[in-house]
C-alpha positions in Angstrom: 46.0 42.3 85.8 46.9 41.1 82.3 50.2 43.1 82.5 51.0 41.9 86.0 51.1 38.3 84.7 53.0 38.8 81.5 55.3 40.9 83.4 55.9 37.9 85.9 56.4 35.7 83.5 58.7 37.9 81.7 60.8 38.1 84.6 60.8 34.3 85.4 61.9 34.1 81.7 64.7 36.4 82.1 65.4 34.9 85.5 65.6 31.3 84.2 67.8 32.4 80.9 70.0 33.8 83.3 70.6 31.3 85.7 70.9 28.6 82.5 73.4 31.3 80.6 76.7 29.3 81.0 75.4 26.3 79.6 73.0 28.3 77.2 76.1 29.8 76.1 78.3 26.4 75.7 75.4 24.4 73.9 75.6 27.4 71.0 79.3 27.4 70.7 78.8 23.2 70.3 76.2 23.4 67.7 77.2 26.6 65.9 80.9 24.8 65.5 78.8 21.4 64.5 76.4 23.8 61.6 80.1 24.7 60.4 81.8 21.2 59.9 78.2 20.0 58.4 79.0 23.5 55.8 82.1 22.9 54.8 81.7 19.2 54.2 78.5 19.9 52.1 80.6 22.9 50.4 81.6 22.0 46.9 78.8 19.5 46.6 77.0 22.4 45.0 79.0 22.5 41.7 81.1 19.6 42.0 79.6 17.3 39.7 79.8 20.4 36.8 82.6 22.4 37.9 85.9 20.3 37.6 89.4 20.8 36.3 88.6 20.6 32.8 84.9 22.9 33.1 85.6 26.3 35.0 89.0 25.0 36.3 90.1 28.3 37.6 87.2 28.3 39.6 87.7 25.0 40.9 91.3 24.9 41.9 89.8 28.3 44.2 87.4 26.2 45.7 89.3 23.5 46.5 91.8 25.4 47.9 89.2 27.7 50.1 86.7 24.5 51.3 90.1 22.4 52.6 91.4 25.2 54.0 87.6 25.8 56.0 87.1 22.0 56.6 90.6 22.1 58.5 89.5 25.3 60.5 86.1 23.6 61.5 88.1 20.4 62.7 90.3 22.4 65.0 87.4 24.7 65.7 85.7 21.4 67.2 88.3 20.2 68.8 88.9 23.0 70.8 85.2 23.0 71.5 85.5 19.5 72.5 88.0 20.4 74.7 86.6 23.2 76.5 83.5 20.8 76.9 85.3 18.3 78.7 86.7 20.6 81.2 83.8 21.3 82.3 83.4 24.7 81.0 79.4 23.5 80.8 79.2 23.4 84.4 82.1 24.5 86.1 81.6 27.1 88.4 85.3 28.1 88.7 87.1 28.8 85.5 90.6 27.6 85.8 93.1 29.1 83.0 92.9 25.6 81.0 88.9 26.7 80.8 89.7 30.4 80.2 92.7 29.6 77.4 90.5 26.8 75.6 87.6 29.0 75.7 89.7 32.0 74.2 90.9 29.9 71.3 87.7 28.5 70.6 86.5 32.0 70.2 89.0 33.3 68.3 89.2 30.8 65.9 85.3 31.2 65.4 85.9 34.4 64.6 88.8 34.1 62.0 86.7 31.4 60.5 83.9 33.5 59.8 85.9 36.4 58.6 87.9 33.7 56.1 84.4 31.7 55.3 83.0 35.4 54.4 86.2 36.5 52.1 86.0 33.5 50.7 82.6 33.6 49.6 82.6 36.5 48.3 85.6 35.8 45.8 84.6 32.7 44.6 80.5 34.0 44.6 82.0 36.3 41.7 84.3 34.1 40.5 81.2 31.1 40.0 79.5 33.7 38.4 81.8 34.7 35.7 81.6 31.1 34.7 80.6 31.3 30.9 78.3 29.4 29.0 81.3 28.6 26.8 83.4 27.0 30.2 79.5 25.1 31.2 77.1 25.1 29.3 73.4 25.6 30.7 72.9 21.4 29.3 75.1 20.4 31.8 73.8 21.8 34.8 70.1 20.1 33.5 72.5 16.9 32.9 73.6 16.9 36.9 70.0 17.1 38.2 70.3 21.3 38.9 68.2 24.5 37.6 71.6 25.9 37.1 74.0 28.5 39.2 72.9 28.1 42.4 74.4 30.6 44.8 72.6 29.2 48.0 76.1 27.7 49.3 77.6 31.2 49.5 74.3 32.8 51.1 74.3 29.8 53.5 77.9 30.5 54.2 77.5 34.2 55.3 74.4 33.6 57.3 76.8 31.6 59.1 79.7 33.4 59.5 77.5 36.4 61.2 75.9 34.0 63.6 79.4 31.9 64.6 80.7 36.2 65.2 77.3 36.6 67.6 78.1 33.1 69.4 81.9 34.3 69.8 81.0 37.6 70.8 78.5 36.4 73.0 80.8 33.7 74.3 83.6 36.8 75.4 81.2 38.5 76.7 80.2 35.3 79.3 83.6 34.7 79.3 84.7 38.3 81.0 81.4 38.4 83.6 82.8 35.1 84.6 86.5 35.8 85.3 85.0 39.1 86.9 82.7 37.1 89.1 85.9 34.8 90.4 88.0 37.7 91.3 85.3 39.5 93.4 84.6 35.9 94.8 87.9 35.2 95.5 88.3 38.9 97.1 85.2 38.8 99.2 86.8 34.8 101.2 90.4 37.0 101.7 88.1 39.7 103.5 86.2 36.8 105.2 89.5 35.5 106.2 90.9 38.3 107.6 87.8 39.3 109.2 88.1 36.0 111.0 91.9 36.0 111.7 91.5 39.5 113.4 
């Protein structure tokens, strides 16, 4: 009996997830683009009251260099997002090819921004810590309010990156059912038609 009713309600679950998938699918790509401006604005804030051009300068330029190049990938990123969003991609139940191309280059430049964000980390995670004691010393960390290294940017930044890939992959995937459902659609009315012209 037990197994009746947590099977029905599995179902309904399913059911329900799958009826809600579009916009399921569209609120993820919003907020995951959304997590990633909120990152790269909050990038350098870890270090950048010790880390300057003077203390671990090498290090810094990188940075610099890696979080504007990120910020300006996270702009477009939303603005393509934006985009898609107000064609209707939400809620549309025909895909036109301005919902098809938008959605596309959202994806695609999800993924390239994950794949950059996680290169990127990983460089300047070794770089940071090859940052002697000579370049900073352990006072100034204490001086700036922190414990000292913290690599909890980087680690935030890869968690990231893997889930902006799942919402991209996830996103295709929606993407391809969709443009599959319109062309049986659009096959099954011409066989209607000519059903009813003959």
């Amino acid at each position: 009996m037990k197994e009746n009713i947590l099977k029905r309600i599995l179902n309904q679950m399913v059911k329900s997830i799958y009826l809600k998938r579009q916009v399921i699918v569209y609120t993820l790509m919003i907020l995951v683009a959304t997590l990633y401006l909120i990152y790269t604005l909050g990038y350098s804030s870890n270090w950048a009251n010790v880390v300057d051009e003077t203390r671990g300068s090498a290090f810094y330029r990188a940075s610099q260099q890696a979080n504007q190049l990120m910020f300006q990938l996270s702009i477009v990123i939303m603005t393509t997002t934006l985009l898609s969003l107000s064609f209707g991609s939400m809620k549309r139940k025909h895909f036109y090819p301005s919902n098809i191309l938008l959605n596309l280059l959202s994806n695609i430049l999800l993924i390239v921004s994950a794949v950059i964000t996680y290169y990127y980390n990983g460089v300047l995670s070794r770089m940071y810590a090859r940052i002697t004691t000579e370049e900073i010393p352990e006072s100034t960390y204490l001086f700036h309010g922190t414990q000292g290294k913290s690599f909890a940017i980087f680690e935030i930044g890869n968690v990231l990156s893997v889930l902006m890939i799942g919402v991209a992959v996830l996103s295709l995937l929606f993407l391809i059912g969709k443009i599959r459902a319109q062309k049986e659609r659009a096959k099954l009315i011409q066989g209607l038609v000519k059903t009813y012209e003959h």
